[in-house]
C-alpha positions in Angstrom: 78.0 235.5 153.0 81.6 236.3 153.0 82.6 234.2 155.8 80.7 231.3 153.9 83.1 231.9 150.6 86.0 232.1 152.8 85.8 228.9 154.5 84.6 227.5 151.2 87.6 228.9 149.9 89.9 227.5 152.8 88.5 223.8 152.7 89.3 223.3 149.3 93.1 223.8 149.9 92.6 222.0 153.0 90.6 219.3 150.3 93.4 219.4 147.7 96.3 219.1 150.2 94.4 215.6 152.3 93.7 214.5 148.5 97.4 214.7 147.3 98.1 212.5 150.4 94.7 210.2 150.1 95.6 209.4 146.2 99.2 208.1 147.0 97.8 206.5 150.3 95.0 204.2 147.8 97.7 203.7 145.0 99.2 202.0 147.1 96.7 199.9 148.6 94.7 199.1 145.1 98.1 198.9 143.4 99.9 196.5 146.0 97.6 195.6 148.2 98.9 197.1 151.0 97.9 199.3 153.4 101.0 201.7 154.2 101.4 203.2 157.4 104.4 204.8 156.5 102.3 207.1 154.6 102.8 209.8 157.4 106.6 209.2 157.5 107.0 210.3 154.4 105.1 213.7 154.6 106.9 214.0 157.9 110.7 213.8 155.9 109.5 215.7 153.1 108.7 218.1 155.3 112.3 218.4 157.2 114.3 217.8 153.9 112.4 220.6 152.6 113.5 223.1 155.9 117.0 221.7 155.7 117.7 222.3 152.2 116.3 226.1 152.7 117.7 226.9 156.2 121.0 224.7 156.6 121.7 224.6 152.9 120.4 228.2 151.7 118.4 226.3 148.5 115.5 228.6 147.5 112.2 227.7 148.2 111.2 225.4 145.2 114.4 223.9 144.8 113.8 222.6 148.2 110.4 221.1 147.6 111.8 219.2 144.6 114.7 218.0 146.6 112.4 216.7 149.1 109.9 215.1 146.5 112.7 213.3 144.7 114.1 212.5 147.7 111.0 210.6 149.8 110.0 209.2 145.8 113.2 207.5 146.1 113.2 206.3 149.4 109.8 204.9 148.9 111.1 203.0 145.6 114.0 201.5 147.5 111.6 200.4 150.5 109.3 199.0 148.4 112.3 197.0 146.3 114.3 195.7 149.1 111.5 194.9 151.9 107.9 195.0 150.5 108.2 193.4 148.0 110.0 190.2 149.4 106.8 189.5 151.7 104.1 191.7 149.5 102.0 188.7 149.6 101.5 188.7 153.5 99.2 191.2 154.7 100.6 191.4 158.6 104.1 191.5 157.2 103.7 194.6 155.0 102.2 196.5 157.9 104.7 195.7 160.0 107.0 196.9 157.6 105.2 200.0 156.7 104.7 200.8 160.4 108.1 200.2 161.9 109.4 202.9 158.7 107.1 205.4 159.9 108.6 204.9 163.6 112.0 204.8 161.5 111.4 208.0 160.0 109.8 210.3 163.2 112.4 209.2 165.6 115.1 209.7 163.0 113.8 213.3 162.2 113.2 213.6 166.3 117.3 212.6 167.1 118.5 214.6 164.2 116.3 218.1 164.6 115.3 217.9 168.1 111.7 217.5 169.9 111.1 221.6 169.1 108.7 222.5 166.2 110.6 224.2 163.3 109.7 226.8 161.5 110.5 228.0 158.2 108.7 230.9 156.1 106.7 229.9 153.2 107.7 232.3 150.3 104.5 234.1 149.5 102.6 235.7 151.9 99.8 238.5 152.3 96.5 238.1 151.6 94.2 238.1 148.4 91.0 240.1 149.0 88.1 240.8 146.6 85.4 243.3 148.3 84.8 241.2 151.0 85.9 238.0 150.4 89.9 237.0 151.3 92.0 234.0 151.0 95.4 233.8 152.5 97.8 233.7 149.3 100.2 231.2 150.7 96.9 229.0 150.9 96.1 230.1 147.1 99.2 228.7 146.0 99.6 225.6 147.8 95.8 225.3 146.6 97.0 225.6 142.4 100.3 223.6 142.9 97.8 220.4 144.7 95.4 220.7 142.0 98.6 220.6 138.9 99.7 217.4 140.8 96.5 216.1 141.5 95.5 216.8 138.0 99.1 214.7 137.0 97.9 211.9 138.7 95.0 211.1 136.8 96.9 212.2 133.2 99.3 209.6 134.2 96.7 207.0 135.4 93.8 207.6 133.1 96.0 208.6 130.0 99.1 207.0 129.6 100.2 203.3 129.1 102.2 203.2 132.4 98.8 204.2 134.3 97.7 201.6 132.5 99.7 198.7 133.7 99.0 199.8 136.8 95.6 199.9 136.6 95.8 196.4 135.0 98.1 195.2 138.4 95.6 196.2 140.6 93.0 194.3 139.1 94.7 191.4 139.0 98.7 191.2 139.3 98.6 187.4 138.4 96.9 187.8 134.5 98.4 191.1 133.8 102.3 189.4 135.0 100.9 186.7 131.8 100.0 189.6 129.7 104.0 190.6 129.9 103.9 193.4 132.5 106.8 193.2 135.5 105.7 193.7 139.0 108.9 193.3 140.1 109.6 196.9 138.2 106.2 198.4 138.2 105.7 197.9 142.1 108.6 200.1 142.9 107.6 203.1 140.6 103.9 203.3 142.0 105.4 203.1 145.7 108.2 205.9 144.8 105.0 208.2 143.1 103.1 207.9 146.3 105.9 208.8 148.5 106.8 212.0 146.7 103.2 212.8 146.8 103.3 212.8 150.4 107.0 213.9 150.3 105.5 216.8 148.6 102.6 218.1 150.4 104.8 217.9 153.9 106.9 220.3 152.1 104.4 222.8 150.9 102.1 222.2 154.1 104.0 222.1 156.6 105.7 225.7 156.6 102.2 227.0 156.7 100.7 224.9 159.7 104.2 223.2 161.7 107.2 221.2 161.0 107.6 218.5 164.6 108.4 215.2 164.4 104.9 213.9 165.5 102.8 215.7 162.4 102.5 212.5 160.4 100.1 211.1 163.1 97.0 213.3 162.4 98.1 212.7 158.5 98.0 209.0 158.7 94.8 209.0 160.2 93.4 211.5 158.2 94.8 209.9 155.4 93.4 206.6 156.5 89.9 208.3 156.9 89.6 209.7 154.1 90.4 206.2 151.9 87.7 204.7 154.2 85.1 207.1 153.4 86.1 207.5 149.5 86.3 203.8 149.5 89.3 201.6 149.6 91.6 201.2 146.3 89.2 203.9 144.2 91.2 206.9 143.4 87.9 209.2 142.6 86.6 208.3 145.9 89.8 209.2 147.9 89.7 212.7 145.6 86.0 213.3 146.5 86.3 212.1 149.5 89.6 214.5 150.4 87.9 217.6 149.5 84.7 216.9 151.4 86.7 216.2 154.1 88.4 219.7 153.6 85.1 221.3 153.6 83.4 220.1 156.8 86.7 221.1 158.3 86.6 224.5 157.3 82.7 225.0 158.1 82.7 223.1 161.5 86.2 225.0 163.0 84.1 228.5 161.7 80.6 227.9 163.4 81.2 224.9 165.6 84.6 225.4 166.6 88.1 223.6 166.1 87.0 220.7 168.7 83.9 219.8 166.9 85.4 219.7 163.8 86.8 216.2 164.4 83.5 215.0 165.8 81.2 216.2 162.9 84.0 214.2 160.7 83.5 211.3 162.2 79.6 211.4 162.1 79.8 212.3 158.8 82.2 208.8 158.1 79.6 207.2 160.1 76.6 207.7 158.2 78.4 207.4 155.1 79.7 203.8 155.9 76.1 203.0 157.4 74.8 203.8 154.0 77.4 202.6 151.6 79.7 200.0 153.9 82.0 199.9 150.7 82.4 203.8 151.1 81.2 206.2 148.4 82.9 204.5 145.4 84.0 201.6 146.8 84.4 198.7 144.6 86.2 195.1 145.4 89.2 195.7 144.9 91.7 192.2 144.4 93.4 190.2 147.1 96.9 191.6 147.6 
């Protein structure tokens, strides 16, 4: 029974971490339209900028993090304002785009750092154990701080009139531009929101797991799998989605092993899509 709670325990940080990335990864796509494979870039320089600012420029530990969210949010806002949104319209374009930033970002990271993983001590450690249950507590924080943003997200979308005109973009950018709202300054913001969410998690993650220029690939694709099986531009889905993903992670590396995990995964997104092709809240979502 204890194991059980554990690995429960451990998938949903695992959940809330793929989620943080999932929701900026959709926002993006039911926002713009597009589908950004820069995604992994992102949580890849938050990540580095994060190790930087604590080992080469002796910032404590959540002063980095906020350096490194601010930083990617703001990348991400000036990527989206000077290229995307010249050739938002074409679908091949913007993944070209989004793609050749991602290749932008791990070889710049790779020339600048090196090929070696990095390592850099997340602040809390020990465990927290209750009879015989246990969680690590670096994993217990990362797990609160995922949930606050995550929780922001939907306060912002759900409850506030700039979540709003967002929502009312992504159903339909040509009525809502009619209605008075400004693409042109809207666009921007929701890109630079979901690069500090993924500017974020590389920086809480990745002293945890491992800082190396390559770690946005499993991201992206997890990312990307997760969006799938959540369904494409629905932000519930992608947060459902996330933390059932978490889950059969923890509970297939525990009894199955870390090299079934990824196969159970993707029976799992198999059946799901056989089932519900749209994935589990998928809704048409507009033409970009």
């Amino acid at each position: 029974m204890n194991v059980i709670v554990s690995a429960g325990l451990i998938g949903l940080s695992l959940g809330a971490q793929y989620a943080l990335l999932a929701l900026g990864f959709t926002l993006i796509f039911g926002i713009l339209g597009v589908v950004n494979f820069a995604h992994g870039g992102f949580y890849v320089l938050g990540g580095y900028l994060a190790y930087a600012a604590v080992t080469i420029l002796g910032l404590p530990y959540p002063l980095a993090v906020l350096l490194a969210v601010l930083a990617t949010a703001a990348l991400g806002w000036l990527f989206q304002l000077l290229l995307v949104e010249r050739v938002v319209e074409d679908h091949l374009a913007t993944l070209m785009l989004t793609l050749g930033l991602y290749m932008v970002l791990s070889n710049g990271v790779l020339v600048t750092f090196g090929p070696e993983s990095r390592q850099f001590a997340f602040p809390v450690t020990g465990t927290l154990r209750y009879g015989a249950f246990y969680m690590p507590l670096a994993n217990l924080v990362v797990l609160c701080i995922c949930l606050l943003a995550i929780s922001s997200v939907y306060l912002l979308m759900y409850r506030t009139g700039l979540g709003r005109a967002l929502r009312a973009l992504a159903d339909d950018r040509h009525i809502a531009a009619t209605q008075g709202l400004r693409p042109r300054l809207l666009f921007p913001l929701a890109f630079a929101i979901a690069a500090g969410l993924a500017g974020l998690t590389g920086a809480l993650v990745t002293p945890i797991l491992s800082l190396g220029p390559s770690v946005g690939d499993p991201v992206l694709g997890t990312s990307f799998l997760i969006v799938i099986l959540g369904g494409f531009g629905s932000i519930g889905g992608a947060t459902v989605a996330a933390f059932l993903v978490g889950l059969v992670e923890a509970y297939s590396s525990v009894y199955l092993g870390g090299s079934m995990g990824a196969l159970v995964l993707f029976v799992l997104v198999l059946l799901v899509l056989v089932a519900r092709p749209a994935g589990l809240f998928g809704r048409e979502v507009r033409s970009a």
